[in-house]
Residue frames as a rotation matrix with the C-alpha (Angstrom) as fourth column:
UNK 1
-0.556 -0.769 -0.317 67.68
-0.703 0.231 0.673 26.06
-0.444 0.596 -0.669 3.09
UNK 2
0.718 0.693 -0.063 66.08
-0.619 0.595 -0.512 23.58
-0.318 0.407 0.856 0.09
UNK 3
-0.229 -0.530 0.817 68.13
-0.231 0.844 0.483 20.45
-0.946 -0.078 -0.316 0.66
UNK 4
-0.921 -0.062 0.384 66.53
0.313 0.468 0.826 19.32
-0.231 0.882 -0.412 -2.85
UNK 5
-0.153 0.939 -0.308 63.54
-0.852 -0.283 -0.441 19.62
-0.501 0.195 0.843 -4.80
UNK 6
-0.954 -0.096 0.283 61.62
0.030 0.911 0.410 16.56
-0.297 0.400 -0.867 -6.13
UNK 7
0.120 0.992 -0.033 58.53
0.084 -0.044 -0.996 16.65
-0.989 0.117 -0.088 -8.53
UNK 8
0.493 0.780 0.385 57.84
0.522 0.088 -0.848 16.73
-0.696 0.620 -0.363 -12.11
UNK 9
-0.553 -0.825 0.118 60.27
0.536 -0.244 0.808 17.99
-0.638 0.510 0.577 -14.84
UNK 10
0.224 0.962 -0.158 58.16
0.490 -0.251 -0.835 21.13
-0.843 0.109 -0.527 -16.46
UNK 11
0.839 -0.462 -0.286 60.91
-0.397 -0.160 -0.904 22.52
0.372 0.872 -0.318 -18.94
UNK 12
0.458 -0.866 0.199 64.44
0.080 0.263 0.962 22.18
-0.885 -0.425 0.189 -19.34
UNK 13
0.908 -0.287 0.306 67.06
0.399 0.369 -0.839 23.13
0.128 0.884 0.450 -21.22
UNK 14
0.065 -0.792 -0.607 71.16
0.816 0.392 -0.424 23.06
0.574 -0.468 0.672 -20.78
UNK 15
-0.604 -0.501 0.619 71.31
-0.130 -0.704 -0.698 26.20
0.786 -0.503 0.360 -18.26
UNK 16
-0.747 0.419 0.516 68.08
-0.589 -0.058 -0.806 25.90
-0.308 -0.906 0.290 -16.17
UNK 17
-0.676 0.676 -0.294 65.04
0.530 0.723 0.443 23.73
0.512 0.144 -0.847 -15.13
UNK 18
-0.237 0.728 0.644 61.57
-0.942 -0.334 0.031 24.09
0.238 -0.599 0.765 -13.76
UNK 19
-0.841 0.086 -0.534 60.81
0.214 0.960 -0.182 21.18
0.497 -0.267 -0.825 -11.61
UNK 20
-0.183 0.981 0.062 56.83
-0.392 -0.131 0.910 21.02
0.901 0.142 0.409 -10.67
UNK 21
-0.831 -0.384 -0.402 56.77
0.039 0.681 -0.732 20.12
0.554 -0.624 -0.551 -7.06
UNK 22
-0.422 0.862 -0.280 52.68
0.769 0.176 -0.615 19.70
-0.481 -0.475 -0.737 -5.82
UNK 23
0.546 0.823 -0.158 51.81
0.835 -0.550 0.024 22.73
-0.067 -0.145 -0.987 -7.63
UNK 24
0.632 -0.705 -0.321 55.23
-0.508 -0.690 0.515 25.31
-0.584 -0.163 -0.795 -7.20
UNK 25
0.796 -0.542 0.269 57.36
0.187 -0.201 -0.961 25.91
0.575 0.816 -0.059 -10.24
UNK 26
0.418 -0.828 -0.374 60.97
0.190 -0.323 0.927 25.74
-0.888 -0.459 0.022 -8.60
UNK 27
0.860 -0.505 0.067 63.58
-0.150 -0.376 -0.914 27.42
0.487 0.777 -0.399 -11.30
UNK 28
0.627 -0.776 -0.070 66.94
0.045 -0.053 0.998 25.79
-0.778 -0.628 0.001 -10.82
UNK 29
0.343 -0.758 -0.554 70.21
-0.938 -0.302 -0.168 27.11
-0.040 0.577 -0.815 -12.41
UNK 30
0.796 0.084 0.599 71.81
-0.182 0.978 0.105 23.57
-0.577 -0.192 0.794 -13.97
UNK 31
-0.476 -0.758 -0.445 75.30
-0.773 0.119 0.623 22.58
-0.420 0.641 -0.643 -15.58
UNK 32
0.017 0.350 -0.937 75.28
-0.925 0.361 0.118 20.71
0.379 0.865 0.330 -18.72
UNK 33
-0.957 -0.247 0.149 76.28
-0.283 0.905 -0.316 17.45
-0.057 -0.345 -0.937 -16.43
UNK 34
-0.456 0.886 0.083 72.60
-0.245 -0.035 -0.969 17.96
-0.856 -0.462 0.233 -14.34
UNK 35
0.125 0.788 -0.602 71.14
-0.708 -0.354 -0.611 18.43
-0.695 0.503 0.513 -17.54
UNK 36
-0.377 -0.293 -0.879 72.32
-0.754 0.649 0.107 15.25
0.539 0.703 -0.465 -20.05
UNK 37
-0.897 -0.440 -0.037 71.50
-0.347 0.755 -0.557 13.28
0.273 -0.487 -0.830 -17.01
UNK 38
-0.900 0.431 0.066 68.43
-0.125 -0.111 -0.986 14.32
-0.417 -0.896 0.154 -16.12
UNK 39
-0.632 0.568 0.527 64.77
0.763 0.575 0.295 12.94
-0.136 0.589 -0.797 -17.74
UNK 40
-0.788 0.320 0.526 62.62
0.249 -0.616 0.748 14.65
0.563 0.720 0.405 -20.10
UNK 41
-0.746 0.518 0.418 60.06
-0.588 -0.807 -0.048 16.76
0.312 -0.282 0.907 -19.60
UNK 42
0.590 0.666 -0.457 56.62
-0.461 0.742 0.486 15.10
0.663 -0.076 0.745 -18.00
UNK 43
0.279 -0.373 -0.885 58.94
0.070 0.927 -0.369 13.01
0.958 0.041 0.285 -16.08
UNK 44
0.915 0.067 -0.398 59.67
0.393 0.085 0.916 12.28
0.095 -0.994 0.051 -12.25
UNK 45
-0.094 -0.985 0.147 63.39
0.023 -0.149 -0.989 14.27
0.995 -0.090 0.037 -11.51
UNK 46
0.843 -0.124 -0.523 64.94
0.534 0.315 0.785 14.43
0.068 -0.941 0.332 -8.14
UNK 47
0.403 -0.743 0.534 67.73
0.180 -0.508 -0.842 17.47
0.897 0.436 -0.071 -7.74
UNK 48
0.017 -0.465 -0.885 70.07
0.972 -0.200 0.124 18.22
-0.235 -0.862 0.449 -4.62
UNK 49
0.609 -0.030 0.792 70.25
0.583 -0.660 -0.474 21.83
0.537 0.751 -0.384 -4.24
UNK 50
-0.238 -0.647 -0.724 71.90
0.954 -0.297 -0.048 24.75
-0.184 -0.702 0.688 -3.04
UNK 51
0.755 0.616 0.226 70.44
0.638 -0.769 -0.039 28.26
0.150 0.174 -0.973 -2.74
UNK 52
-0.376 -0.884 -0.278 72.48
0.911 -0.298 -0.284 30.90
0.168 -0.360 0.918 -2.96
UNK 53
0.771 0.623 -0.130 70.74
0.636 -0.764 0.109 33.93
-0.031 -0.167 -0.986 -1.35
UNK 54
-0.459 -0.879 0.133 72.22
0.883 -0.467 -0.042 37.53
0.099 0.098 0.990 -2.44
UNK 55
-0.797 -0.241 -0.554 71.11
0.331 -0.941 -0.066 40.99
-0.505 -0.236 0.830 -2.36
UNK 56
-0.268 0.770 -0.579 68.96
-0.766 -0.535 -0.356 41.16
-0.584 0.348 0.733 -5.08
UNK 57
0.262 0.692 -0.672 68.34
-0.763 0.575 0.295 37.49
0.591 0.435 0.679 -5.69
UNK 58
0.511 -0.127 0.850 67.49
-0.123 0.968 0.219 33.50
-0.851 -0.217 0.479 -4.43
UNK 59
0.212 -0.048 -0.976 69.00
-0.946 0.240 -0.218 31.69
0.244 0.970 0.005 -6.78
UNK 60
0.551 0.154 0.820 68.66
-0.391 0.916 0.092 27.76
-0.737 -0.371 0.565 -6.63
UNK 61
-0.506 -0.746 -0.433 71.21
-0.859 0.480 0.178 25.34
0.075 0.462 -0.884 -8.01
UNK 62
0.428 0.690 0.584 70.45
-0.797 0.593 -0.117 22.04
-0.427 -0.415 0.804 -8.80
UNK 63
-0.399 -0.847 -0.352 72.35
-0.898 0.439 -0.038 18.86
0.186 0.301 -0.935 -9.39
UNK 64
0.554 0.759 -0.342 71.22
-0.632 0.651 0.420 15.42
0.541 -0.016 0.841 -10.09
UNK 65
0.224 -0.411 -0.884 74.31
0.511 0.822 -0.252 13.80
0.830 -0.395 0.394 -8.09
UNK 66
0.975 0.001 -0.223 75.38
0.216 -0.259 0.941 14.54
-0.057 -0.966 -0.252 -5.05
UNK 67
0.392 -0.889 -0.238 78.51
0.691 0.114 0.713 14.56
-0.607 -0.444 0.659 -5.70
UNK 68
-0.006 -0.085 0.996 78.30
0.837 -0.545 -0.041 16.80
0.546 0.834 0.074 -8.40
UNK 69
0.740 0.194 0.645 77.17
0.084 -0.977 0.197 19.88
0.668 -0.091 -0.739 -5.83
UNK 70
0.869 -0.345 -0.354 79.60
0.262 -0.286 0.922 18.70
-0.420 -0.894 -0.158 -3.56
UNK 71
0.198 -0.754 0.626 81.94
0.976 0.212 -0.052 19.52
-0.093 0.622 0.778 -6.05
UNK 72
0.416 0.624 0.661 79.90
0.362 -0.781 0.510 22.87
0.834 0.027 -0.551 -6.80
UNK 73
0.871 -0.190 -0.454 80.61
0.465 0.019 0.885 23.37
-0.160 -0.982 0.106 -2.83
UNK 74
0.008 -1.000 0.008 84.55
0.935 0.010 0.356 22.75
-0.356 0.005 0.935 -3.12
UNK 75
-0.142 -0.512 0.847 84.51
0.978 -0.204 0.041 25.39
0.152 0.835 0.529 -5.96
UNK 76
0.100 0.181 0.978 82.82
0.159 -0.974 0.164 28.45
0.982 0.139 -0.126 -4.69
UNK 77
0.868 -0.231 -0.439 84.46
0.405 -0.181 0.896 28.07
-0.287 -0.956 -0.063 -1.18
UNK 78
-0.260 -0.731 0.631 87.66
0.966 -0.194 0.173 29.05
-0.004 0.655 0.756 -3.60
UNK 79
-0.031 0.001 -1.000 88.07
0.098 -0.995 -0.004 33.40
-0.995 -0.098 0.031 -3.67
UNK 80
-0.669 -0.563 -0.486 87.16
-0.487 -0.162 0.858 34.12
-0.562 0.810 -0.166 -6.82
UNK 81
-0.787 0.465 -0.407 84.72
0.180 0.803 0.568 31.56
0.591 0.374 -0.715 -7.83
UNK 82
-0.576 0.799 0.173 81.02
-0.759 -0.444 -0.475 32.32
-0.303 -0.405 0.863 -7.39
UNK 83
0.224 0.794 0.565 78.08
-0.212 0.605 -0.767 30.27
-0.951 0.052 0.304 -7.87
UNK 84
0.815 0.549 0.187 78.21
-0.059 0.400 -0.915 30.95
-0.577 0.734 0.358 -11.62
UNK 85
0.153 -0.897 -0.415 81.77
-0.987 -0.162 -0.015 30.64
-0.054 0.412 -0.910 -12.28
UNK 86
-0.580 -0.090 0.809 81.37
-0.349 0.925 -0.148 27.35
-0.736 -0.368 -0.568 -10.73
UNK 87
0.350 0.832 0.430 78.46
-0.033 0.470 -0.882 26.31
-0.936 0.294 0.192 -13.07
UNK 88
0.730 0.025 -0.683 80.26
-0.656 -0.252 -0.711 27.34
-0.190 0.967 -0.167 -15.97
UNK 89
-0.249 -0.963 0.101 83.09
-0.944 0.265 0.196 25.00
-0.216 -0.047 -0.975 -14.87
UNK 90
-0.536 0.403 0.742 80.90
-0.381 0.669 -0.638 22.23
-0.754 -0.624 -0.205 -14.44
UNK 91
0.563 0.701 0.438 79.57
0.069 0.488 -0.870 22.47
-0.824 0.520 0.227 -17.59
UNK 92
0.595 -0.384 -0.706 82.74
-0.774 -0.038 -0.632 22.99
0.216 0.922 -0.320 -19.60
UNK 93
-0.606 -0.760 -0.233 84.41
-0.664 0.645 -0.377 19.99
0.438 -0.074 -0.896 -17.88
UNK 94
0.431 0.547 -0.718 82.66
0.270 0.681 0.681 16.45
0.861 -0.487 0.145 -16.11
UNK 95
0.747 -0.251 0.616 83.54
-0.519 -0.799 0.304 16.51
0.415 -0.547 -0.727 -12.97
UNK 96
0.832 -0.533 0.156 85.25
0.035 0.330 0.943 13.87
-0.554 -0.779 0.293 -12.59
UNK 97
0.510 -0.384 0.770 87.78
0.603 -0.479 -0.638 15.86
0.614 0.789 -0.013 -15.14
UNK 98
0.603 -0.241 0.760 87.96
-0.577 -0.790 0.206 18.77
0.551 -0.563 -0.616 -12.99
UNK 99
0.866 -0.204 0.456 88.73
-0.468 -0.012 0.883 16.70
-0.174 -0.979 -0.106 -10.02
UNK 100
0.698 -0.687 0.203 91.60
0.694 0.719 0.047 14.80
-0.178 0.108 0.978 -12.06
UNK 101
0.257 -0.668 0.698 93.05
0.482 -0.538 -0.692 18.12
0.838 0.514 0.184 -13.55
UNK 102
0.790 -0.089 0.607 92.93
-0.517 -0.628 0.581 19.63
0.329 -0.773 -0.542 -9.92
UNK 103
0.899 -0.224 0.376 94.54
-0.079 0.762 0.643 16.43
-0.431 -0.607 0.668 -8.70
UNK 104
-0.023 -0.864 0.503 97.83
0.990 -0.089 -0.108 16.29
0.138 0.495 0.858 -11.63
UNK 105
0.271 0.084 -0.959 97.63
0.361 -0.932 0.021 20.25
-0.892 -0.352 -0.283 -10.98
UNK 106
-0.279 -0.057 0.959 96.99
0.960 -0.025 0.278 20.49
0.008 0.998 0.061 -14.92
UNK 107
-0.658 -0.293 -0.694 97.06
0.386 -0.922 0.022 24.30
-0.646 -0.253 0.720 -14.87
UNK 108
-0.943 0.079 -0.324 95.87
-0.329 -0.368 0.869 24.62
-0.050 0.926 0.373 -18.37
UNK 109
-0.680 0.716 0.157 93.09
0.414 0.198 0.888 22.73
0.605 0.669 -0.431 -18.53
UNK 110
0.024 0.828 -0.560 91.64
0.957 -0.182 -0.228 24.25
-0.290 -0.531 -0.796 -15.42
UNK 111
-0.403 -0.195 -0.894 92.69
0.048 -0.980 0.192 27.83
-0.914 0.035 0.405 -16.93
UNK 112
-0.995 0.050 0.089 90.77
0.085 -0.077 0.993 26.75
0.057 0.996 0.072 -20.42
UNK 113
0.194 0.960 -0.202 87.26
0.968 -0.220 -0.118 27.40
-0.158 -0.173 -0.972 -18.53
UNK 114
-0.180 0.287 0.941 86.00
0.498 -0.799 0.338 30.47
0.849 0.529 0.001 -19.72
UNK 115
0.653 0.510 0.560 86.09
-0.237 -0.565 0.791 32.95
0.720 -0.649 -0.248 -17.03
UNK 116
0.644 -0.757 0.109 89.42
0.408 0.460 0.789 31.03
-0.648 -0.463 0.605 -15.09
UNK 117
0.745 -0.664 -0.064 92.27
-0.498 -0.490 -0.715 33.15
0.444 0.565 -0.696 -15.03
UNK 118
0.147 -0.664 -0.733 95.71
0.133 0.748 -0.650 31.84
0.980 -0.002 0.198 -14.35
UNK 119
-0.900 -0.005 0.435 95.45
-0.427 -0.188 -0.885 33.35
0.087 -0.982 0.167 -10.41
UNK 120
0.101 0.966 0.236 92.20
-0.969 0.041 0.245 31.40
0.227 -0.254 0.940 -10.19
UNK 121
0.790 0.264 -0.553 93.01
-0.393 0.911 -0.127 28.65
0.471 0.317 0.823 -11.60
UNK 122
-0.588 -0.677 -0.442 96.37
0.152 0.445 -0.883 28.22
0.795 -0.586 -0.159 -9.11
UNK 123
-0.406 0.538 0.739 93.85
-0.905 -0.350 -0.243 29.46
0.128 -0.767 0.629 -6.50
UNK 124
0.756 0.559 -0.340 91.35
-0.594 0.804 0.000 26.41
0.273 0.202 0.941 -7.39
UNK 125
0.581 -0.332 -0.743 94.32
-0.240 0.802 -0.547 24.06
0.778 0.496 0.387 -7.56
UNK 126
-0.467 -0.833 0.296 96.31
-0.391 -0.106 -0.914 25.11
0.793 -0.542 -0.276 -4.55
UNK 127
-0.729 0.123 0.674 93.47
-0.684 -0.169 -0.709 25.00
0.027 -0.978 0.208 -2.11
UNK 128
0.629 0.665 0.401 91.47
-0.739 0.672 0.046 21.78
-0.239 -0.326 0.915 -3.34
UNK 129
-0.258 -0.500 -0.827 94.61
-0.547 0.781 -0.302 19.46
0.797 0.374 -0.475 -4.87
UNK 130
-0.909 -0.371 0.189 95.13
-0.357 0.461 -0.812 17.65
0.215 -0.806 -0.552 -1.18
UNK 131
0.094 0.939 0.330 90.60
-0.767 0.279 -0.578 17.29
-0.635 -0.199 0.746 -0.65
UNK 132
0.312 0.371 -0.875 90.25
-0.945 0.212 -0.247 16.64
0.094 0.904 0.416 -4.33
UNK 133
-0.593 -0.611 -0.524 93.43
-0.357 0.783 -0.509 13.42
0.722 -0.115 -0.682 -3.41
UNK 134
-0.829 0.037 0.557 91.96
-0.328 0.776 -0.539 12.29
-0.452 -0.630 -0.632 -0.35
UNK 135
0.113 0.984 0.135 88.36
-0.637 0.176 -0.750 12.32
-0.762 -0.001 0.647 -1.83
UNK 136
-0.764 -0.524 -0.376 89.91
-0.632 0.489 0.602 10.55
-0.131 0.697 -0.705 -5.06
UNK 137
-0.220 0.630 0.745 86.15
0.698 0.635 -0.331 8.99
-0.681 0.447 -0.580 -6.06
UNK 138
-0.586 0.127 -0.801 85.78
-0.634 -0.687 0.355 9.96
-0.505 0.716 0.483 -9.72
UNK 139
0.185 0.758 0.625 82.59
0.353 0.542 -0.762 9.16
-0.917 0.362 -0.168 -11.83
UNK 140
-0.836 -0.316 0.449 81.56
0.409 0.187 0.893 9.33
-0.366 0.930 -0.026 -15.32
UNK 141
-0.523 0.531 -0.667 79.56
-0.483 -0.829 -0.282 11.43
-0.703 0.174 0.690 -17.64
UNK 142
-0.404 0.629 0.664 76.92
0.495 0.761 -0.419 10.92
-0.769 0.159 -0.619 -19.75
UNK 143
-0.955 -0.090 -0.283 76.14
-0.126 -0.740 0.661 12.39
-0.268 0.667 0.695 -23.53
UNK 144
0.214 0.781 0.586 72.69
0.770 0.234 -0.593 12.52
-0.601 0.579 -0.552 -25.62
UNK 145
-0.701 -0.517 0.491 72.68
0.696 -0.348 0.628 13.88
-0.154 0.782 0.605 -28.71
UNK 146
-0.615 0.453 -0.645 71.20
-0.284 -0.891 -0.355 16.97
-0.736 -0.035 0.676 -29.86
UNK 147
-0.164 0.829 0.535 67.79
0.419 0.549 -0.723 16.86
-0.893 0.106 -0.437 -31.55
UNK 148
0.743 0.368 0.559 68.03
0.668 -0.362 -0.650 19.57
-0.037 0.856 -0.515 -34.62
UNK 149
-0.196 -0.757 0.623 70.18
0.865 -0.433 -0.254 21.80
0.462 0.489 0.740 -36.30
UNK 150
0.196 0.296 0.935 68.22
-0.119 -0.939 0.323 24.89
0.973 -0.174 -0.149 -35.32
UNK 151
0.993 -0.007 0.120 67.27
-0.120 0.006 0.993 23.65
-0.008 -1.000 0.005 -31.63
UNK 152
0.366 -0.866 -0.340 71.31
0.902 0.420 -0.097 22.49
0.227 -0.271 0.936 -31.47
UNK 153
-0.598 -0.623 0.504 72.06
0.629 -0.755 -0.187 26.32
0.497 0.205 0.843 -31.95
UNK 154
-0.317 -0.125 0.940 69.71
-0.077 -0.985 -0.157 27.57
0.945 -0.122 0.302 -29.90
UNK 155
0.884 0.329 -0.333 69.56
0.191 0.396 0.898 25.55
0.427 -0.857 0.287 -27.05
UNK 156
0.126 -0.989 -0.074 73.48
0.875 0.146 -0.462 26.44
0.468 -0.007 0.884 -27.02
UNK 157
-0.392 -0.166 0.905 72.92
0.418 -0.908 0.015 29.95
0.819 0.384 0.426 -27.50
UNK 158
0.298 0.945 0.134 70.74
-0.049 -0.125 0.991 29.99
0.953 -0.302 0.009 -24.72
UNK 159
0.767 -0.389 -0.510 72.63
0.631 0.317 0.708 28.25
-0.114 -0.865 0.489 -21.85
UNK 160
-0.361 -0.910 0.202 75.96
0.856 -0.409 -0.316 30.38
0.370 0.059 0.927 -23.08
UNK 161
-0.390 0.408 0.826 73.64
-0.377 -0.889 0.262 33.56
0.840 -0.209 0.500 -22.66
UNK 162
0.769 0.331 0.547 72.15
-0.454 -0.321 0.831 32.83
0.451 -0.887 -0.097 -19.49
UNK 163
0.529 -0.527 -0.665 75.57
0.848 0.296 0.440 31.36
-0.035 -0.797 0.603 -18.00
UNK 164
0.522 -0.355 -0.776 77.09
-0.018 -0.914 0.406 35.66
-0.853 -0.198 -0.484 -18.84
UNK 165
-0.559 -0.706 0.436 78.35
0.712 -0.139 0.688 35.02
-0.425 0.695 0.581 -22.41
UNK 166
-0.358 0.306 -0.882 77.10
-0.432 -0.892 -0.134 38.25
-0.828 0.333 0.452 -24.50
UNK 167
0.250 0.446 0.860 75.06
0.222 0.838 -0.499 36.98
-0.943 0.315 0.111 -27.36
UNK 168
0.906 0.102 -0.410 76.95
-0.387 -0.192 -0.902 37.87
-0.171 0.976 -0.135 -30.02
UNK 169
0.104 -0.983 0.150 79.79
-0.991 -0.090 0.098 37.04
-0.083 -0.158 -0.984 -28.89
UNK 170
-0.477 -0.377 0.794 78.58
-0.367 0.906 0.210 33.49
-0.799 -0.191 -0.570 -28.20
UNK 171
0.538 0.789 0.296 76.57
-0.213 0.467 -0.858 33.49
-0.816 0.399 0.419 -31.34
UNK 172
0.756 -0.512 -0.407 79.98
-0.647 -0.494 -0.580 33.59
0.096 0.702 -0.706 -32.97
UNK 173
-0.378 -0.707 0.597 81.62
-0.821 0.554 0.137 31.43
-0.428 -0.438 -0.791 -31.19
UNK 174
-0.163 0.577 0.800 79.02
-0.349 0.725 -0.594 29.05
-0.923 -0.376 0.083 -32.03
UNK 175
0.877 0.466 0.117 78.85
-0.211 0.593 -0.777 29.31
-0.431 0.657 0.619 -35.69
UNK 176
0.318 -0.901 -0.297 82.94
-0.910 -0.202 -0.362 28.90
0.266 0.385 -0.884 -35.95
UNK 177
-0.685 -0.145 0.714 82.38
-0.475 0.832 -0.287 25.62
-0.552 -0.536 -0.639 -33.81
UNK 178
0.382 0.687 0.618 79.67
0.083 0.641 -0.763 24.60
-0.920 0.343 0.187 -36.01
UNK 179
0.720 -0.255 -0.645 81.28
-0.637 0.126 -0.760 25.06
0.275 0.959 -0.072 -39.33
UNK 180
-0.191 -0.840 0.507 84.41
-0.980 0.192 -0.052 23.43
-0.054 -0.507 -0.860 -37.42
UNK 181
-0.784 0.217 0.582 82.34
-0.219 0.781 -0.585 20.01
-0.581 -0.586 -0.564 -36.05
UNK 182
-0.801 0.487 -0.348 79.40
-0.095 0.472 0.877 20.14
0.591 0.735 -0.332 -38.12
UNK 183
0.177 0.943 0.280 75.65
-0.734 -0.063 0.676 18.86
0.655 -0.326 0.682 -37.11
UNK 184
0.588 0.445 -0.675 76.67
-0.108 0.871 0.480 15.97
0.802 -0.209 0.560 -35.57
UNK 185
-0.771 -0.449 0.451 78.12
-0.281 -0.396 -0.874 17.78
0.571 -0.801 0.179 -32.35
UNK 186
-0.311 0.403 -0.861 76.18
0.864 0.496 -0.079 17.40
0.395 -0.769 -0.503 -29.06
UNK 187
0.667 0.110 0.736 74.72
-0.007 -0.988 0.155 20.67
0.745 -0.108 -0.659 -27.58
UNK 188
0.754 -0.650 -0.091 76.89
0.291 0.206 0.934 19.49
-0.589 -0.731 0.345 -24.28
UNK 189
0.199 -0.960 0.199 80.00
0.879 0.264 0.396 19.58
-0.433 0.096 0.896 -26.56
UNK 190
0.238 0.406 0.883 78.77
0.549 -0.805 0.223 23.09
0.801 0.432 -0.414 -28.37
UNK 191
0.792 0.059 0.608 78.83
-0.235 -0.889 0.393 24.75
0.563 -0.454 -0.690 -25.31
UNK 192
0.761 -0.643 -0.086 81.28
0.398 0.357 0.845 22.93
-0.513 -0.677 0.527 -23.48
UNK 193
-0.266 -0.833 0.485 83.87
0.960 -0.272 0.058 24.20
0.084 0.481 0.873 -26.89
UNK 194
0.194 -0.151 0.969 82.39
0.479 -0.848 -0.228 27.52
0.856 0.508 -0.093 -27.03
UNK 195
0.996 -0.028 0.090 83.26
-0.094 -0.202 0.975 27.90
-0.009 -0.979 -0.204 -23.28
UNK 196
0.520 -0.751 -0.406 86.61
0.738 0.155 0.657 27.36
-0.430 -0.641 0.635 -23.71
């Protein structure tokens, strides 16, 4: 198991990183939280992870709080909810969102994640309301704006396609949310609407 990975920030952008650690390129899968939070390229990062080892792949998570994967945790211990169902949740909501809408057992807003039907999303709610209450420590997110029109759309386009959105599908979504909002969206909010 890789408890974390610490070293060097070699790309990044809002689905995955490469984090330089002595020499070994680690590829971790990242929600949009991990990724607003986390420092630019060239820079020193520090990620908790969680491997999830399947059949025909490793796949490393990575999360700049702790409390973020223990969320992550909570969510794919849930039937239904895999690694990347979770990630997509994580990056259409903060978490300390989720853990309020679990907590008021706001149906809807956990059933407006893309990929959360309405048997998940009582699934999700039934079996973490009572954790989600005792644990009852919620934090706060963090935005940066997006750097260009073009890069705004295809740094979007990107994370939607590698979290399973077909790319037409989300390149549509995307330019109905940009005529909608305009340039002066966030990619974080871009994908975070075309996710719902």
């Amino acid at each position: 198991m890789i408890a974390y990975v610490d070293g060097t920030v070699t790309y990044k952008d809002p689905a995955f990183a490469v984090i330089d650690v002595q020499g070994l390129g680690y590829e971790v899968r990242i929600s949009l939280q991990t990724y607003t939070a986390m420092p630019d390229v060239g820079k020193r990062c520090k990620l908790v992870t969680y491997l999830n080892i399947r059949e025909d792949a490793h796949v490393l998570f990575g999360f700049l709080e702790s409390d973020e994967k223990s969320l992550f945790l909570d969510l794919i211990s849930i039937s239904g909810v895999g690694p990347s169902t979770a990630l997509v949740m994580l990056s259409s909501l903060s978490s300390p969102e989720i853990r309020q809408g679990i907590i008021d057992e706001d149906l809807r807003l956990i059933q407006s994640i893309k990929g959360i039907g309405l048997k998940t999303a009582q699934r999700v709610i039934l079996e973490l309301s009572d954790k989600m209450r005792k644990d009852a420590m919620l934090t706060t997110g963090v935005k940066t704006p997006a750097s260009s029109n073009n890069a705004l759309k295809s740094e979007a386009l990107a994370a939607l396609v590698t979290l399973g959105i077909p790319k037409a599908t989300a390149e549509k979504s995307l330019d109905v949310i940009i005529k909608r909002e305009g340039y002066e969206i966030t990619v974080e909010q871009l994908i975070k609407l075309a996710l719902r």
